[in-house]
C-alpha positions as CSV (number, residue, x, y, z in Angstrom):
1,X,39.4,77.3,80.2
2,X,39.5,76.7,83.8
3,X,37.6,73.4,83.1
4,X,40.6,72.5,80.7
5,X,43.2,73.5,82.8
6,X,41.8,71.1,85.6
7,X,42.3,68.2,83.5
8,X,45.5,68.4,82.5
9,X,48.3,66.5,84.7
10,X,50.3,69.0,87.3
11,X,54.1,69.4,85.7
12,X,56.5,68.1,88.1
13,X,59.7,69.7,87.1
14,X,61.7,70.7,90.2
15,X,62.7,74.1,88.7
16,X,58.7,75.2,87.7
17,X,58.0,77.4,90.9
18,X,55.1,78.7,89.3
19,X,52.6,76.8,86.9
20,X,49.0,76.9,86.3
21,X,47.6,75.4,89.1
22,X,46.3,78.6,90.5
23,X,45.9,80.5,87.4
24,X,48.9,82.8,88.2
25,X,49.2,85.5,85.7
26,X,52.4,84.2,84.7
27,X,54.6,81.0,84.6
28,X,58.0,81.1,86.2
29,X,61.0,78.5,85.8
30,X,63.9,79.0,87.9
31,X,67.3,79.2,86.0
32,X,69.6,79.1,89.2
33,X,69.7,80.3,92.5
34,X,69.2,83.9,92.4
35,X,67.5,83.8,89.0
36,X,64.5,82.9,87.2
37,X,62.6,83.0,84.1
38,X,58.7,85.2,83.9
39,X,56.8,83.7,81.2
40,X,53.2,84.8,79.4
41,X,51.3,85.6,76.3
42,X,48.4,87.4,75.5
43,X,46.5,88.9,72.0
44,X,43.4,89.7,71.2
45,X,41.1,91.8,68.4
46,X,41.3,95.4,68.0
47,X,40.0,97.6,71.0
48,X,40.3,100.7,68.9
49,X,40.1,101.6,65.4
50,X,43.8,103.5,65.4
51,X,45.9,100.8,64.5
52,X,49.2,102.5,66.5
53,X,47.2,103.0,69.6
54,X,45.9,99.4,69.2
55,X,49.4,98.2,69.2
56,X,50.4,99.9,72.3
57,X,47.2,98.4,74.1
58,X,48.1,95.1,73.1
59,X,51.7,95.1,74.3
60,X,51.0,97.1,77.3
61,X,48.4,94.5,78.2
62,X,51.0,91.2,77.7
63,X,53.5,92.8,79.8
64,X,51.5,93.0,82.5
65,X,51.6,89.8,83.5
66,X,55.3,90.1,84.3
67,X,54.6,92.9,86.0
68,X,52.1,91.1,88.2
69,X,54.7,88.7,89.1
70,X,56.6,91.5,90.5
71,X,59.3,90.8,87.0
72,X,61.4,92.6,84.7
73,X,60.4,92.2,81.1
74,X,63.3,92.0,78.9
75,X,62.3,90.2,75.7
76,X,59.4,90.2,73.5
77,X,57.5,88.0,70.4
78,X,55.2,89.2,68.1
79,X,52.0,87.4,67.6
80,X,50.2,88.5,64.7
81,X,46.5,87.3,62.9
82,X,46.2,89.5,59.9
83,X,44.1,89.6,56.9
84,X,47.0,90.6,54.1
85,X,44.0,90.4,51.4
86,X,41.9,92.7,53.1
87,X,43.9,94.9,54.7
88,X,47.0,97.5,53.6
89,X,50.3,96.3,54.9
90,X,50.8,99.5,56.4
91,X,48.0,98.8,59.3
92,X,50.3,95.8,60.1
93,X,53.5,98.4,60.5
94,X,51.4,100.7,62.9
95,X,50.7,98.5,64.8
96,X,53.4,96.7,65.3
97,X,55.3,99.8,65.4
98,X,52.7,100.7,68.4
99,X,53.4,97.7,70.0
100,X,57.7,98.2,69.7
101,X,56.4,101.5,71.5
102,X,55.7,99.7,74.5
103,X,58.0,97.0,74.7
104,X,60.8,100.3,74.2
105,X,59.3,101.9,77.1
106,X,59.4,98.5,79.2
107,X,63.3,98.8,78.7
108,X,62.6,95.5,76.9
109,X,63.4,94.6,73.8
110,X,61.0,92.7,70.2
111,X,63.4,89.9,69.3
112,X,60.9,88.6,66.2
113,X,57.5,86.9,66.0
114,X,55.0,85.0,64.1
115,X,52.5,85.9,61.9
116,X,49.5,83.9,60.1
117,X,46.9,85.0,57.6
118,X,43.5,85.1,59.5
119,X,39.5,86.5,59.1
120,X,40.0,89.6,61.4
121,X,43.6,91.4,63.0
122,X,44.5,90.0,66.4
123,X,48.2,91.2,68.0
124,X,49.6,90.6,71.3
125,X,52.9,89.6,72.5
126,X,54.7,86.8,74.5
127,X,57.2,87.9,77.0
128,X,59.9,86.7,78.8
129,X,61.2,88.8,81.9
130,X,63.4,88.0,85.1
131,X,62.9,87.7,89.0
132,X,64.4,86.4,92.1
133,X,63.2,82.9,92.9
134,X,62.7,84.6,96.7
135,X,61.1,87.9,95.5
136,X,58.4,86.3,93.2
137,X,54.5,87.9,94.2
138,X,52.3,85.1,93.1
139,X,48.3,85.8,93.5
140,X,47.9,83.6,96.5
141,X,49.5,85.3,99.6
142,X,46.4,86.9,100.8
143,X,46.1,87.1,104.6
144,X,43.1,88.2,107.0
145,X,44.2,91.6,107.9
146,X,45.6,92.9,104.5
147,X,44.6,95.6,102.9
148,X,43.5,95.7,99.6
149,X,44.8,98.5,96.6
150,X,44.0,98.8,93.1
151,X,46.3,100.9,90.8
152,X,44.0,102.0,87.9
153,X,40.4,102.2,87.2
154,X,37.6,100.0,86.0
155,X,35.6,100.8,82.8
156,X,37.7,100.3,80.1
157,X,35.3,97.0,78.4
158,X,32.6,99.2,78.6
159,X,34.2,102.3,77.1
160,X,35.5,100.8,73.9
161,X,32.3,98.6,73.5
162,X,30.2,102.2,74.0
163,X,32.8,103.9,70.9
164,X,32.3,100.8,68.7
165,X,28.2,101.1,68.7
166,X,29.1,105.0,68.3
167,X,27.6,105.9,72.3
168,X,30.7,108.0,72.9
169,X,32.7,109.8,70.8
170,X,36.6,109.6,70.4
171,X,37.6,112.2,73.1
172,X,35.3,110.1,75.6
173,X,37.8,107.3,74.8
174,X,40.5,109.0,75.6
175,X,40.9,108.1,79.5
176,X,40.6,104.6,78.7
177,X,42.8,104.9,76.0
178,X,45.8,106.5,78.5
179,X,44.8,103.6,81.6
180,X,45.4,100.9,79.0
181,X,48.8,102.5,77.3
182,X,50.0,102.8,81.1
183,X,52.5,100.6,81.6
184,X,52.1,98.3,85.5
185,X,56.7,99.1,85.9
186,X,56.0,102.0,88.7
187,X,53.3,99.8,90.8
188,X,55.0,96.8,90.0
189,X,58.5,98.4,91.4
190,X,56.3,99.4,94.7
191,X,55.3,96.8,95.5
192,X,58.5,95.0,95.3
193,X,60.5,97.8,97.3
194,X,57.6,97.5,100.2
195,X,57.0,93.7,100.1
196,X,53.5,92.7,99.6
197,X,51.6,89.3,100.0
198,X,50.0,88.9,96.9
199,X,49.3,90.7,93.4
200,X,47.5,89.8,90.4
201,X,46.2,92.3,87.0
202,X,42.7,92.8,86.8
203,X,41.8,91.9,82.9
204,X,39.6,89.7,80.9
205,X,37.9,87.8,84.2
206,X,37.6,91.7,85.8
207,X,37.8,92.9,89.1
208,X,35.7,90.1,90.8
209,X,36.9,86.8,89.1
210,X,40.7,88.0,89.4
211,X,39.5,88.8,93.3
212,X,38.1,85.5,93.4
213,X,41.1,83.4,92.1
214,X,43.1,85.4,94.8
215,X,41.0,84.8,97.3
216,X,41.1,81.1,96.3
217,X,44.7,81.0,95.7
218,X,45.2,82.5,99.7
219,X,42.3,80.5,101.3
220,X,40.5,83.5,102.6
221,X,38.2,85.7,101.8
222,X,38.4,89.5,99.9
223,X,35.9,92.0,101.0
224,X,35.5,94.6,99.0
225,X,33.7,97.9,99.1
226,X,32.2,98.4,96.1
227,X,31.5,102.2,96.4
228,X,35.4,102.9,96.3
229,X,36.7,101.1,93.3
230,X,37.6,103.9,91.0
231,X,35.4,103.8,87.5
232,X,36.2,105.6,84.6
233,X,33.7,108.6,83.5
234,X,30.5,107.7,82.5
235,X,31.2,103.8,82.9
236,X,28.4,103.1,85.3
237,X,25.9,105.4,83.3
238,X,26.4,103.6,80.3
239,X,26.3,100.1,82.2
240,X,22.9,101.5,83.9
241,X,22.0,102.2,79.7
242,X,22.5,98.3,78.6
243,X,26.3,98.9,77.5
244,X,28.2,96.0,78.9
245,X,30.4,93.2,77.2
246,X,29.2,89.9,77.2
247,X,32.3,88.5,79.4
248,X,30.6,90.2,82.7
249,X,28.2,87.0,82.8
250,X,30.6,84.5,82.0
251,X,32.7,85.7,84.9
252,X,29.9,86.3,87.0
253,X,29.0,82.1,86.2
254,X,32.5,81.6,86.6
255,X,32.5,83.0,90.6
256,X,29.1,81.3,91.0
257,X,27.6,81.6,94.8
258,X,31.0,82.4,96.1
259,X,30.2,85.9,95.6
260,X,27.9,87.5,97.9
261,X,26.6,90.7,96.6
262,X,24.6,91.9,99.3
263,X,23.1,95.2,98.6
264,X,25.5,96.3,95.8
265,X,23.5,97.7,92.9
266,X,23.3,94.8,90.6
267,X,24.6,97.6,87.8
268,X,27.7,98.5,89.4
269,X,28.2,94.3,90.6
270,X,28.4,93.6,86.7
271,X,30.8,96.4,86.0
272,X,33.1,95.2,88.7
273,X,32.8,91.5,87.0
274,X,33.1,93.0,83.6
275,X,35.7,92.3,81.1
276,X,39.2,94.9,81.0
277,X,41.9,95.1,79.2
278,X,45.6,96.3,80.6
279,X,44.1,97.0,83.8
280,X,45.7,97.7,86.8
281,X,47.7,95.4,89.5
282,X,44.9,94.3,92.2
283,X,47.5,93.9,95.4
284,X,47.7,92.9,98.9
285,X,49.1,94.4,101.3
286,X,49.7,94.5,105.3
287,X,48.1,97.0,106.8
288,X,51.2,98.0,108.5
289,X,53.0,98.6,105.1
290,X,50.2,100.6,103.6
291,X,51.3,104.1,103.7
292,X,55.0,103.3,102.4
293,X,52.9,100.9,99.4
294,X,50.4,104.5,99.0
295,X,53.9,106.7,99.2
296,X,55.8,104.7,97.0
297,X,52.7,104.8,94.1
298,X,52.6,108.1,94.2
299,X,56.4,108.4,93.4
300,X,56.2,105.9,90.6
301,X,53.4,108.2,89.1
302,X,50.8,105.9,90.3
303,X,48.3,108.8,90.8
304,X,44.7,106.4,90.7
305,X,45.6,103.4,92.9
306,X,43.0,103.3,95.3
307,X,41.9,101.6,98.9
308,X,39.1,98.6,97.6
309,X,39.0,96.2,100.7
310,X,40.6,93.9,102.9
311,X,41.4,90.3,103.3
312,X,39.4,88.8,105.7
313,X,39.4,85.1,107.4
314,X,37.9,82.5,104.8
315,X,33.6,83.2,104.9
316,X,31.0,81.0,103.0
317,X,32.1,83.7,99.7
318,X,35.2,84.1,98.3
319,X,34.3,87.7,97.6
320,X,32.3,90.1,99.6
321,X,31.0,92.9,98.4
322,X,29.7,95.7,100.8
């Protein structure tokens, strides 16, 4: 996609303050002075066999992109693939009724949708949500000497791929279930009350190529210490046993020689490029502002975020790991 998106002409509108340029997790058109428009979509195939619980992973993973941008959601689309022939009607209401759930909880609101017939059941949302044109956090206000925080942890690709080939059982599942139904609002309102540089939400391209677009975004360079990103249970033991989603190498292809691995287990260097859904906000942060950002998590119920890295001047990698 990045090869597309580099061929298509840059939109010129006056009032587009944020396009795709930089692969921002969001698109943002200002309405007026002190107001402008968040914009994203997202859907993918079922994560989980519960239909509900799939519904409130999709939407909780589409609204974080608003989140990211340091917006309000406030309105949401359906967007629904469903095989009507195959499947009971009733799997469609649960999970659209899972996904409702989550736009509730968002204080936003479902205003309709679009639905086609298709082979398998895909769901997702697109969203509309609000910010200040001064207040937006784009992914590409890393400086050398911030410090780098992560508000959930990594593992959730190779958790469900481990329950669909029956390695884990259900209640293994169930911490990745509760870090994807977790909505971004209470790191998402932190950062915006302490005033960061840059944010972006760590999901399909994983923790290194969403590192890695920062880092390209800022000009500089992310170092980041590999033994303190939070992991799920048991993620890096079923990595080390061959359970991994195919997206690690693509995104590990994608960040190319601007990643220097150094001595980083190679294990634990695919987990951290491996594929996640609804993950948390990757943000930088001045290292003066750090403990009011750490305070302020912890308020919002933002018990996991953790110290990854920092932001260093640009190096011959984009990403660092140590």
């Amino acid at each position: 996609m990045a090869q597309v998106l580099r061929r298509l002409p840059r939109a010129g509108h006056p009032n587009l303050l944020v396009g795709h340029e930089h692969f921002d997790d969001a698109g943002v058109y200002r309405l007026g002075d002190s107001l402008a428009i968040v914009q994203t979509v997202d859907f993918f195939p079922p994560l989980v066999d519960d239909p509900y619980t799939f519904g409130r992973i999709a939407a909780a993973n589409s609204l974080s992109d608003i989140y990211a941008m340091g917006g309000t959601p406030i309105t949401a689309l359906n967007i629904v693939g469903f095989p009507d022939k195959e499947l009971d009607a009733d799997v469609l209401s649960e999970i659209l009724r899972g996904g409702d759930e989550r736009v509730t909880a968002a204080g936003a609101v479902v205003v309709g949708g679009h639905s086609v017939r298709d082979a398998e059941v895909k769901f997702g949302l697109a969203v509309t949500g609000t910010i200040h044109p001064d207040r937006i956090v784009t992914n590409g206000g890393a400086r050398p000497g911030d410090v780098l925080v992560l508000t959930k942890p990594i593992g959730s690709g190779i958790l469900t791929s481990a329950a669909k080939a029956g390695k884990i059982s259900e209640a293994d599942l169930a911490e990745a279930i509760a870090v994807m139904v977790e909505l971004n609002a209470g790191a998402c309102q932190a950062m915006i009350d302490v005033g960061v540089s840059a944010a972006t939400d760590i999901t399909g391209f994983g923790l290194i190529g969403h590192a890695f677009e920062m880092a390209t975004a800022g000009g500089a360079t992310l170092r980041i210490e590999a033994g303190a990103v939070p992991l799920m249970q048991q993620t890096l033991d079923l990595a080390r046993s061959g359970v991994l989603t195919r997206a690690h190498q693509s995104n590990l292809a994608f960040v190319g020689d601007q990643l220097d691995a150094g001595a980083v287990e190679p294990t634990l260097v695919s987990v951290l490029a491996d594929a996640q859904t609804s993950g948390g906000l990757l943000i930088s942060v001045p290292a003066d502002k750090l403990d009011t950002l750490q305070a302020r998590l912890r308020s919002a119920g933002v018990g996991g975020a953790a110290v990854i890295g920092q932001v260093i001047a640009d190096d011959a990698a984009r990403i660092v790991l140590q």
